[in-house]
Steps between C-alpha positions, in 0.01 A plus 500: 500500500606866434605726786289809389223559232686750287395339185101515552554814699640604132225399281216595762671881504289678207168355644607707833619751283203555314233394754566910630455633200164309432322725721505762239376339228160695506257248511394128609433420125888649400656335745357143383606580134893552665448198723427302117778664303741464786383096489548459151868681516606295758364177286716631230817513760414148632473338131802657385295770275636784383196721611549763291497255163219310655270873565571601116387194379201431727396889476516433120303166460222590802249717266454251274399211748236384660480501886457143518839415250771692728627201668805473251583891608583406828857579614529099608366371149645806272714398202773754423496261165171616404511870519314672267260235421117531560 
């Protein structure tokens, strides 16, 4: 076993960053939608994702789907080989 937590202390520190500065993000309803894109980034970070590629694509492809067909969006099922295709 490890002496100290340093390393989940490290990956827990922008929650406990960040959990301050959700108090001013104006409403219930706005702080929900930061809660979902802060979920989805760190999905991209867990599944090795480069977020930024992953955003540009899914931002691109999302208008002309369905709400029922977004399953292959996800940052867990995205395929960087696929980009571009609808």
């Amino acid at each position: 076993l490890l002496i100290d937590n340093n390393l989940i202390e490290n990956q827990i520190r922008p929650v406990a960053v960040g959990r301050k500065n959700y108090l001013f993000c104006g409403s219930h309803e706005s702080a929900q939608r930061a809660a979902i894109i802060y979920s989805l980034l760190g999905t991209c970070k867990l599944n090795n994702v480069n977020p930024q590629e992953w955003l540009l694509d899914v931002l691109q492809k999302l208008p002309a789907r369905k709400a029922n067909n977004i399953d292959d969006l996800l940052p867990q099922n995205w395929n960087p080989d696929l980009q571009g295709v609808v």
